[in-house]
LONU-110634 format. One record per residue (C-alpha): x, y, z; residue number from 1. Coordinates in nm, 3 decimals, m for minus. Layout:
% residues N
PT         X         Y         Z     n
PT         X         Y         Z   NUM
...
This chain:
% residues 209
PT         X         Y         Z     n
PT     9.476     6.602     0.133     1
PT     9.810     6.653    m0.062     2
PT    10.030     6.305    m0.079     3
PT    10.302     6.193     0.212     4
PT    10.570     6.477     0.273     5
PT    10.866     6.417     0.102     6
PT    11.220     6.401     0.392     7
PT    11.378     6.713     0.328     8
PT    11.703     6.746     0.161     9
PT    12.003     6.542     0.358    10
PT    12.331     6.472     0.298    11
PT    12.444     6.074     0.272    12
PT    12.487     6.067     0.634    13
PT    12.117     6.165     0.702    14
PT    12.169     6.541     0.801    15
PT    12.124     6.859     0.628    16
PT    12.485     6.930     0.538    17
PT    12.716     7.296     0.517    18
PT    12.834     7.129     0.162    19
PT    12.946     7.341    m0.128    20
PT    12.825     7.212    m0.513    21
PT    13.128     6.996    m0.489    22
PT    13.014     6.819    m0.146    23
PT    13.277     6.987     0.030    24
PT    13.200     7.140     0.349    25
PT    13.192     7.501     0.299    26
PT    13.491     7.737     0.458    27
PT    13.383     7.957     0.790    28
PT    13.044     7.775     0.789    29
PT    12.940     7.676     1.169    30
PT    12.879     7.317     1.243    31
PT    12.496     7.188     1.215    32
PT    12.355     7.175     1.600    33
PT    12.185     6.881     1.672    34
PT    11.766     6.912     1.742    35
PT    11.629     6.891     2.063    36
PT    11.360     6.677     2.059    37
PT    11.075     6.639     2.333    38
PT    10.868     6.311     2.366    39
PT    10.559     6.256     2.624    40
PT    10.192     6.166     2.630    41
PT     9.966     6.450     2.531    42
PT     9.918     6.674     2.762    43
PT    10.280     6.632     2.893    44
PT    10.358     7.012     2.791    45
PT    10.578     6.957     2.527    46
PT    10.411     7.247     2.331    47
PT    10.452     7.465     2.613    48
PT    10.772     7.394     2.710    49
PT    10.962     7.349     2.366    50
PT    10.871     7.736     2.313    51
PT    11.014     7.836     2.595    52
PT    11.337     7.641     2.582    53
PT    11.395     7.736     2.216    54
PT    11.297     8.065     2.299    55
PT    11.630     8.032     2.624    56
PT    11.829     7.893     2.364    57
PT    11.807     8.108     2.054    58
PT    11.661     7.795     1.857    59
PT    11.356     7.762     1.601    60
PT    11.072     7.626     1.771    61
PT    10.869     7.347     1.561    62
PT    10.532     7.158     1.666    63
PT    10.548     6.780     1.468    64
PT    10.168     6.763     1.462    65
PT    10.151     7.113     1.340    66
PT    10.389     7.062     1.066    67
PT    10.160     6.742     0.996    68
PT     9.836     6.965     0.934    69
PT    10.042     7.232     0.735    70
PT    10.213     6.987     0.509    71
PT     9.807     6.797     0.481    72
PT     9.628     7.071     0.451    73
PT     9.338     6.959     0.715    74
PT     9.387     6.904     1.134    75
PT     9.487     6.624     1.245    76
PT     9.107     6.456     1.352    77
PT     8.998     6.442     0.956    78
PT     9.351     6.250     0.916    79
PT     9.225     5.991     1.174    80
PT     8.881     6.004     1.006    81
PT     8.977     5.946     0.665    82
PT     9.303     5.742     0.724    83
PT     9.254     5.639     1.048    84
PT     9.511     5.589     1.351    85
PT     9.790     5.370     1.068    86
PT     9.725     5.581     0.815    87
PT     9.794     5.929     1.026    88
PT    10.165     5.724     1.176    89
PT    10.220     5.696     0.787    90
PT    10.219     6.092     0.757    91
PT    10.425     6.141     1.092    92
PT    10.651     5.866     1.013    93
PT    10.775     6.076     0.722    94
PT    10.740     6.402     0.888    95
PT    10.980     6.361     1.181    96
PT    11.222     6.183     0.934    97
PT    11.211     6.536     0.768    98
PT    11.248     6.724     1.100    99
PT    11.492     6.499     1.258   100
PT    11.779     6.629     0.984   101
PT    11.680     6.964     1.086   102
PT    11.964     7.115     1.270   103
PT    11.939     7.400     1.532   104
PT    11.569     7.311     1.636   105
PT    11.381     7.209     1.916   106
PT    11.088     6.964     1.813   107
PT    10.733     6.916     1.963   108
PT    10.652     6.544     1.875   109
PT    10.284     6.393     1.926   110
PT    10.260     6.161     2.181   111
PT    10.212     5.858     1.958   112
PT    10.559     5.934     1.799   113
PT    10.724     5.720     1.979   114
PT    10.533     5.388     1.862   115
PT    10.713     5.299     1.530   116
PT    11.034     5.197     1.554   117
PT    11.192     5.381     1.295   118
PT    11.070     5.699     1.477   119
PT    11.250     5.590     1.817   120
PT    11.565     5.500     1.583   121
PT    11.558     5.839     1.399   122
PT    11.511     6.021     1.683   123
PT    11.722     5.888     1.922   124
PT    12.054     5.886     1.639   125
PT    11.980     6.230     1.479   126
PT    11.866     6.442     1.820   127
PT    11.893     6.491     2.174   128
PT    11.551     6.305     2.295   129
PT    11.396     6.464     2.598   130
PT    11.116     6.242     2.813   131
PT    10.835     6.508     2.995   132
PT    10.746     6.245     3.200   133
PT    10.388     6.338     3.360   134
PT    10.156     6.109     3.546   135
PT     9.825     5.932     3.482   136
PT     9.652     6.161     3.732   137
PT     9.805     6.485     3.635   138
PT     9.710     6.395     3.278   139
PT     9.371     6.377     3.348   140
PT     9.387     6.717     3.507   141
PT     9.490     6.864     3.227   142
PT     9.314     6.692     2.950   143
PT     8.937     6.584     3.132   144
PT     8.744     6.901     2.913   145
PT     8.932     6.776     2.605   146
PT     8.706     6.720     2.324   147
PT     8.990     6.751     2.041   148
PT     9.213     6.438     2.056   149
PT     9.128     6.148     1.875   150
PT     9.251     5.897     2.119   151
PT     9.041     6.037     2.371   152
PT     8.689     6.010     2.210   153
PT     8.598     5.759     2.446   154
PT     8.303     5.639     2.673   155
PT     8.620     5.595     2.960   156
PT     8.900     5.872     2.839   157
PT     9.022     5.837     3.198   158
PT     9.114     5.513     3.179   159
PT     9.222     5.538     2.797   160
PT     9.505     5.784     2.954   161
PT     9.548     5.524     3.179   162
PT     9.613     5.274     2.927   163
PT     9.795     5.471     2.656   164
PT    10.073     5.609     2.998   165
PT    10.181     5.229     3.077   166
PT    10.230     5.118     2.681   167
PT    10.394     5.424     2.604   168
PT    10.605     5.484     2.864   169
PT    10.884     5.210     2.850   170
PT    10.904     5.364     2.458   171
PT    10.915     5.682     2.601   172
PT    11.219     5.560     2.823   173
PT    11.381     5.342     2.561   174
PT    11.429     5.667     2.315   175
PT    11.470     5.937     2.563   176
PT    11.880     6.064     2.648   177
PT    11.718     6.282     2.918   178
PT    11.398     6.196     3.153   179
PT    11.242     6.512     3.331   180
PT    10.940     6.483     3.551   181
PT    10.692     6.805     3.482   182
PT    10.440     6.751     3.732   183
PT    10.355     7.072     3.893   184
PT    10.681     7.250     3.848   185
PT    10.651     7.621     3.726   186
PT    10.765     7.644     3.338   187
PT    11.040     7.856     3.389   188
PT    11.188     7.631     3.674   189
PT    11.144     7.344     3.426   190
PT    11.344     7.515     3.127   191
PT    11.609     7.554     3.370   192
PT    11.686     7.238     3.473   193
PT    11.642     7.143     3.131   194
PT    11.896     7.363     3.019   195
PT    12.115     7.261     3.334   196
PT    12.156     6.901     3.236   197
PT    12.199     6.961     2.861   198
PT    12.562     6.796     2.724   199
PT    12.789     7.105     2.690   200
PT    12.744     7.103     2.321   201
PT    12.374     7.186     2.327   202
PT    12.399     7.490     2.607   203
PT    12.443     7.833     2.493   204
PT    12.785     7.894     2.380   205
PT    12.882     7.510     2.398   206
PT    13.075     7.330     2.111   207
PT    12.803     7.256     1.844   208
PT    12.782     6.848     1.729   209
């Protein structure tokens, strides 16, 4: 596996700046736009619904974990083999501080992103943090013929959902500017009342932050 990703380049503030050589901020250049990052248990259909609603609002779509096995070079279950479960928050410790200065996104995290507190911090100050809040039972609907997830390779994966929903959740709540229960709701009614209670700022055509 290649080492820990490196943060990408930020200015002293902690975001990707419009700076000339000088560190002045460059004539005509547009303000950065804040990400728009999604939080949930797996399953939650942050994949799913981060495409869509960067796809609504003309942003760059990014997947955390995917960025994890790009930048590693190997999927995410020989990171948990090799590293284990510390040594895999390690990686996506320093990935989302990378993505988190990345204006003009919307980011996919894993569902354990939310356990270090430097993630919640990072998050929380650099984005706009979006809770999919999803049920235990709905969960199991939609993960019960998983065979991929680490965290789920379990002689009770039922109840390990079970577990992993009421630890995570007050985190979940703690980072989150915006809590939106998926449930059943079609995608595209979802991504619009999304997009209806986004600040101003982060809506099509809305003053940029």
């Amino acid at each position: 596996m290649t080492p820990e990703p490196e943060p990408d380049d930020a200015d002293a503030t902690g975001a990707p700046g419009n700076a000339g050589p000088d560190g002045a901020a460059v004539a005509g250049s547009a303000p950065p736009r804040r990400p728009i990052v999604l939080v949930g248990m797996m399953g939650s259909g942050k994949s799913t619904v981060g495409r869509r609603l960067a796809a609504q609002l003309g942003r760059e779509f990014v997947d955390a974990d995917k960025e994890i096995e790009s930048r590693c070079g190997v999927p995410i279950t020989t990171i948990f083999e090799l590293e284990g479960e510390e040594g895999f928050r390690r990686r996506e410790a320093a990935v989302l501080d990378a993505l988190s200065c990345r204006p003009g996104i919307v980011l996919a995290t894993g569902g354990g992103a939310v356990l270090l507190a430097e993630n919640r911090e990072r998050l929380h100050a650099r984005g706009f943090v979006i809770f999919l809040r999803t049920g235990a039972a709905e969960l199991w609907q939609r993960l019960k013929r998983d065979r991929v997830r680490p965290l789920l390779r379990t002689d009770n994966p039922r109840q390990r959902i079970v577990d992993l929903l009421a630890a995570r959740e007050p985190l979940y709540r703690e980072v989150a500017h915006l809590t939106v229960t998926s449930g059943r709701l079609p995608i595209d009614a979802l991504v619009a009342d999304i997009i209806g209670r986004l600040p101003d700022d982060l809506r099509p055509g809305g003053l940029h932050r």
